[in-house]
mmCIF file of the C-alpha atoms, coordinates in Angstrom:
data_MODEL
# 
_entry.id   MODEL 
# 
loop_
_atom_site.group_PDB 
_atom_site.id 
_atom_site.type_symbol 
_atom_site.label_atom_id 
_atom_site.label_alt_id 
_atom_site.label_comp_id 
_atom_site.label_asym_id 
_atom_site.label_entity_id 
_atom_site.label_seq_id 
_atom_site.pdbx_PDB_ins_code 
_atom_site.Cartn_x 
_atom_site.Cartn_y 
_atom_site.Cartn_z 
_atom_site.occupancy 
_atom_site.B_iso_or_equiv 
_atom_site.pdbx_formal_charge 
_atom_site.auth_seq_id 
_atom_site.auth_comp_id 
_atom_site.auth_asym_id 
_atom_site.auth_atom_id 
_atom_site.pdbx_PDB_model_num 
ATOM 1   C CA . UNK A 1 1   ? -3.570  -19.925 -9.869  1.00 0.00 ? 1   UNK A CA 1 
ATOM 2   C CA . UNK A 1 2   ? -6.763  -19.067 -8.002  1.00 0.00 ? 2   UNK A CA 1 
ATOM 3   C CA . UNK A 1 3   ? -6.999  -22.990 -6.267  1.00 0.00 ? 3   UNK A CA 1 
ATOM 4   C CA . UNK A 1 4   ? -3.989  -21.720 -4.468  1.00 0.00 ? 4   UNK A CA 1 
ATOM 5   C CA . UNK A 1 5   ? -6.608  -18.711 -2.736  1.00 0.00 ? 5   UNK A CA 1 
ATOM 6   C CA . UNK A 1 6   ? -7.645  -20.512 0.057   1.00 0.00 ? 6   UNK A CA 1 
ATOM 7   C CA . UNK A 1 7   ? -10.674 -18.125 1.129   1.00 0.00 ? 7   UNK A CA 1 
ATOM 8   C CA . UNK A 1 8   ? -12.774 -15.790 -0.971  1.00 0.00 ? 8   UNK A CA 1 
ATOM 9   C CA . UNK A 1 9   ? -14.845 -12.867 0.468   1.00 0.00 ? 9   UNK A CA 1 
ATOM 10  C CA . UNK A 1 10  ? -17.725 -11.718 -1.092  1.00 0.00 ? 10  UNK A CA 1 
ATOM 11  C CA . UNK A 1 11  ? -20.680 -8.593  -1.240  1.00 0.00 ? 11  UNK A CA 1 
ATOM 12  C CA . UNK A 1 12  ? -22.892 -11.090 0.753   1.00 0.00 ? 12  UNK A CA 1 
ATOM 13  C CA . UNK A 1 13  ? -20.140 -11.620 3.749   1.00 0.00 ? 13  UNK A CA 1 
ATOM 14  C CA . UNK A 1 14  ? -20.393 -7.813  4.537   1.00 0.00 ? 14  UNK A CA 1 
ATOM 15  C CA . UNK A 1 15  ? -23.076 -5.394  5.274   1.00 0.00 ? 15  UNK A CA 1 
ATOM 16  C CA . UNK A 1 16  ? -21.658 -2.160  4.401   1.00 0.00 ? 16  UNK A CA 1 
ATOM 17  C CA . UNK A 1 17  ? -20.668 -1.479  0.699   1.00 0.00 ? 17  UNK A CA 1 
ATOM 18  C CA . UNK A 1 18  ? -16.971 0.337   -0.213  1.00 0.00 ? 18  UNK A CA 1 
ATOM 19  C CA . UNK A 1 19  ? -15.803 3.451   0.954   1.00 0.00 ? 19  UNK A CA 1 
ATOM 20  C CA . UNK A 1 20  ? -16.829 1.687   4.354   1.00 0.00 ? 20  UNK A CA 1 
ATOM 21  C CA . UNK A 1 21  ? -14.435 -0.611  5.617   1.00 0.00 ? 21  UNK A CA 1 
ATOM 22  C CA . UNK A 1 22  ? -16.608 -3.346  6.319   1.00 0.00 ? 22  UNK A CA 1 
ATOM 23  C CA . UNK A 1 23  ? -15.140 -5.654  3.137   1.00 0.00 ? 23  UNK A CA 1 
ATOM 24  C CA . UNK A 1 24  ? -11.524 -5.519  4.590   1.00 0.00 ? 24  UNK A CA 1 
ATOM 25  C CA . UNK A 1 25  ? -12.230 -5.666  8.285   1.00 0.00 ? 25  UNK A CA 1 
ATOM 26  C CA . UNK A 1 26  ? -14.172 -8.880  7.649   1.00 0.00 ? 26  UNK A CA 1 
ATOM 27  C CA . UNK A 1 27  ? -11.259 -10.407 5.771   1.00 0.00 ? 27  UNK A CA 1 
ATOM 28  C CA . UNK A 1 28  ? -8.804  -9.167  8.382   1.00 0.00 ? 28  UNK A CA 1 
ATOM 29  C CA . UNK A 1 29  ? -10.393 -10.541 11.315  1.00 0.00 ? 29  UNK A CA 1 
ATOM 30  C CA . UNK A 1 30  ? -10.463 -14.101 9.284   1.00 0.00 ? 30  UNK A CA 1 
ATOM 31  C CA . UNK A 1 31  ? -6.728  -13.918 9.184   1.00 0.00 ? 31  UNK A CA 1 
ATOM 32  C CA . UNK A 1 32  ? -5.977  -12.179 12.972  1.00 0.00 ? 32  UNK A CA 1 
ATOM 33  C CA . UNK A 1 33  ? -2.292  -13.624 12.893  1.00 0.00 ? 33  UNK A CA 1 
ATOM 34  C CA . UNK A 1 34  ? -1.335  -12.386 9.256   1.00 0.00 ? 34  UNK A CA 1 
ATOM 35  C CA . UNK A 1 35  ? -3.360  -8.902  9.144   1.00 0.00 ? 35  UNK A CA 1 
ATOM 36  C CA . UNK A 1 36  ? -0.245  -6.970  10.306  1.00 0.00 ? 36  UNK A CA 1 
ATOM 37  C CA . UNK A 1 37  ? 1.190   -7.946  7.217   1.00 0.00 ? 37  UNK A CA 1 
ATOM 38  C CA . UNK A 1 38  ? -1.574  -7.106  4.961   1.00 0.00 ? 38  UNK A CA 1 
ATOM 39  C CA . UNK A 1 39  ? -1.472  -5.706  1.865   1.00 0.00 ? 39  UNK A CA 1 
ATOM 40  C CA . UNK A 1 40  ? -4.695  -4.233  -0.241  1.00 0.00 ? 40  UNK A CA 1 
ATOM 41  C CA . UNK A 1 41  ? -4.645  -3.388  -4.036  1.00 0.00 ? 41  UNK A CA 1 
ATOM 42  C CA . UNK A 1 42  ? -7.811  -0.985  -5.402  1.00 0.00 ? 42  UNK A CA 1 
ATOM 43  C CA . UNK A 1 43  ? -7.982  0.589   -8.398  1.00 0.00 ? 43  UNK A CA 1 
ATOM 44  C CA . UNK A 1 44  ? -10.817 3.001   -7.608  1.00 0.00 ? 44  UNK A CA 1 
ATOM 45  C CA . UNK A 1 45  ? -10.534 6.651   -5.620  1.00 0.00 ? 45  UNK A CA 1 
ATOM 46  C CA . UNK A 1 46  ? -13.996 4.904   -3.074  1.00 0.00 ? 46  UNK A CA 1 
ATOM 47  C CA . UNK A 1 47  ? -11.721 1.240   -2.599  1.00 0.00 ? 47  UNK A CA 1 
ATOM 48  C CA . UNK A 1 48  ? -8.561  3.373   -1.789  1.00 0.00 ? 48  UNK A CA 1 
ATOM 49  C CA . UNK A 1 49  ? -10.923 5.797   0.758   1.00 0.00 ? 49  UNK A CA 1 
ATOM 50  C CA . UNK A 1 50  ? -11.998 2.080   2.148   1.00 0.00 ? 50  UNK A CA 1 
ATOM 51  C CA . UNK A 1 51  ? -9.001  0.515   2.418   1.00 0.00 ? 51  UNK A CA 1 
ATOM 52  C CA . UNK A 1 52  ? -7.165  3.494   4.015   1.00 0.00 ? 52  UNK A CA 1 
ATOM 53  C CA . UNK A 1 53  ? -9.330  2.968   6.823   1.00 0.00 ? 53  UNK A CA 1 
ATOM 54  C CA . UNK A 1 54  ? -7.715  -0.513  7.825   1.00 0.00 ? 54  UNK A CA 1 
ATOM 55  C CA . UNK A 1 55  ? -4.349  -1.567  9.242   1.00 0.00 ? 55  UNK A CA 1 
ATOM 56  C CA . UNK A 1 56  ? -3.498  -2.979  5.526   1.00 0.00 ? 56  UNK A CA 1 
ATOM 57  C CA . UNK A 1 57  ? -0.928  -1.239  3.645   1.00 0.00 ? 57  UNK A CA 1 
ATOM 58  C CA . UNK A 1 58  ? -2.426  0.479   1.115   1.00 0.00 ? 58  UNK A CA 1 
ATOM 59  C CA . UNK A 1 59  ? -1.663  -0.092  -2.935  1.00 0.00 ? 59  UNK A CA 1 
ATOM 60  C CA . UNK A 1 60  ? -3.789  2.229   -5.581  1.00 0.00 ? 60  UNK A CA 1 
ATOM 61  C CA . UNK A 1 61  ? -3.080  1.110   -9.010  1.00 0.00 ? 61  UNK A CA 1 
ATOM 62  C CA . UNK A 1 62  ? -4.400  3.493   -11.440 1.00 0.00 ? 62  UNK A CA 1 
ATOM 63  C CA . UNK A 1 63  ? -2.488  5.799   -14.371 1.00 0.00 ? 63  UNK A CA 1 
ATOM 64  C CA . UNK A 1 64  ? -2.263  8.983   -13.905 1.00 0.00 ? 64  UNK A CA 1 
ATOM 65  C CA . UNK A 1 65  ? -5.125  9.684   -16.362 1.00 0.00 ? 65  UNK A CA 1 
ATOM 66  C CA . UNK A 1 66  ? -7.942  8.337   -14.083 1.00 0.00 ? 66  UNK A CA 1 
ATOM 67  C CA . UNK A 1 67  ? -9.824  11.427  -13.079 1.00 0.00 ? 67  UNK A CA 1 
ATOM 68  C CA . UNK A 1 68  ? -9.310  10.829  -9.222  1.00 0.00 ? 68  UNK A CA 1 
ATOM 69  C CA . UNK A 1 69  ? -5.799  10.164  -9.428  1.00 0.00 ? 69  UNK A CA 1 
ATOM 70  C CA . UNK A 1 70  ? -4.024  12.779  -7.262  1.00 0.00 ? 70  UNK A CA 1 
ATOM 71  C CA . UNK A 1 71  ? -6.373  11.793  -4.418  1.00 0.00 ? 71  UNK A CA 1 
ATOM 72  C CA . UNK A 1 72  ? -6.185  8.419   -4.600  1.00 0.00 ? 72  UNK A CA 1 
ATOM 73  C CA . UNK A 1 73  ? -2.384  8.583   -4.716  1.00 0.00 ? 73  UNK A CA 1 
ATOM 74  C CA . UNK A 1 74  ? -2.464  10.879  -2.049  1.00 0.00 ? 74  UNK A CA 1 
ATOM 75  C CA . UNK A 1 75  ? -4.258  8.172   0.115   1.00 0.00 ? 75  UNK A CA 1 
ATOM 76  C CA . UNK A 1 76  ? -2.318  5.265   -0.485  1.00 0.00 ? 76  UNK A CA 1 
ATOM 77  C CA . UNK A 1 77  ? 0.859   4.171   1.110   1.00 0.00 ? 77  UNK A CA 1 
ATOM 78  C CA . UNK A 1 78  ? 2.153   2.849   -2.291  1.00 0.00 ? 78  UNK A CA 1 
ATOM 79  C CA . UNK A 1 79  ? 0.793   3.636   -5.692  1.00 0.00 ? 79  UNK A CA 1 
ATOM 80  C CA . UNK A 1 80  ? 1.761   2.745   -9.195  1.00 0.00 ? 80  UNK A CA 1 
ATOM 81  C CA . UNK A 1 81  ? 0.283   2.504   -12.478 1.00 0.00 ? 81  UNK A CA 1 
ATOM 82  C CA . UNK A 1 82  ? -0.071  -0.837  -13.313 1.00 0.00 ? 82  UNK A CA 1 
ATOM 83  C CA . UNK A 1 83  ? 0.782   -4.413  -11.363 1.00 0.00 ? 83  UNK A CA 1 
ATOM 84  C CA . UNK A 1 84  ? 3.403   -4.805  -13.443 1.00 0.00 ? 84  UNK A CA 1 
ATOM 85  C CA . UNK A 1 85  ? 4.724   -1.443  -12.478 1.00 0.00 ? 85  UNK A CA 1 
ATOM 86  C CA . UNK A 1 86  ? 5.516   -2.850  -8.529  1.00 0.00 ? 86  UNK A CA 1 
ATOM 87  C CA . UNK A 1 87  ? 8.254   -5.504  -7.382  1.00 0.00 ? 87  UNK A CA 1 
ATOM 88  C CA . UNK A 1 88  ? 9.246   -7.104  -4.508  1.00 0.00 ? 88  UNK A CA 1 
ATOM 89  C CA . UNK A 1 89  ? 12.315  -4.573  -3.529  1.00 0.00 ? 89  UNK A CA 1 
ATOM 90  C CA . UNK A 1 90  ? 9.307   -1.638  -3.821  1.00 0.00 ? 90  UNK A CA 1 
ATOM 91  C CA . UNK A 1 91  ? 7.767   -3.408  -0.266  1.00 0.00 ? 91  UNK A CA 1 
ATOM 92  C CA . UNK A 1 92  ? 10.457  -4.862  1.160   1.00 0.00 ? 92  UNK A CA 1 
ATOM 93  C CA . UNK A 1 93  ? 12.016  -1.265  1.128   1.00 0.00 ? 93  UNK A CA 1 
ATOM 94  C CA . UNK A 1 94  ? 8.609   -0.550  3.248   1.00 0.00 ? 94  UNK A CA 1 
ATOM 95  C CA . UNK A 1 95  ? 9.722   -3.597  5.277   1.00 0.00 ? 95  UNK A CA 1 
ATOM 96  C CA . UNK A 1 96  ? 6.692   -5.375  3.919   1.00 0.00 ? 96  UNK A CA 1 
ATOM 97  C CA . UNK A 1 97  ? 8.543   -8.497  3.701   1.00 0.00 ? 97  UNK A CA 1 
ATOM 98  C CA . UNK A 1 98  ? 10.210  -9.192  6.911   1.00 0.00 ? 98  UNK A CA 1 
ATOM 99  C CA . UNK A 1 99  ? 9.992   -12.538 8.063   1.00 0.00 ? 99  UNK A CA 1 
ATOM 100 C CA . UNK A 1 100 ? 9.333   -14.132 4.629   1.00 0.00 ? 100 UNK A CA 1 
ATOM 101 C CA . UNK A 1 101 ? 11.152  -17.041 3.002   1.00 0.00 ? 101 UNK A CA 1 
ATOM 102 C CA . UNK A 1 102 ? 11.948  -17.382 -0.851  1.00 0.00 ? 102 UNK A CA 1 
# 
């Protein structure tokens, strides 16, 4: 499914490394029209601190055993355990979804 992806963003695009911002703002300001809609995922307590910092909504996936847990949680607009642990009703219950087609 990645050749559906049609931009990746890499360590080299960016000069400042996570829990700076610099990684998201750079994607964000390649996609001005969308980034009111955007959605992050990290798994880590410094990509949550990072991402909290941008207009994106904010997912921390992590279990509950992950020593930073609370405070990442705490951060994030949305956190869950696993991927498989969020569905669509979760963010369009945020109104994450408005305006989208099936």
């Amino acid at each position: 499914r990645l050749h559906t992806i049609s931009r990746f963003f890499t360590r080299e695009d960016y000069d400042l490394p996570k829990p700076a911002p610099a990684c998201y703002n750079y994607a964000l300001r390649h996609f001005p029209e969308e980034a009111e809609q955007a959605i992050g995922f990290e798994d880590s307590f410094r990509g949550i601190c990072s991402l909290e910092q941008t207009q994106a909504t904010s997912v921390f996936i992590q279990k509950k055993s992950y020593p930073l847990w609370e405070e990442g949680a705490d951060r994030a607009d949305i956190h869950a355990p696993s991927y498989s642990d969020l569905s669509l009703d979760l963010f369009a219950s945020r109104g994450l979804l408005q305006g989208k087609g099936p």
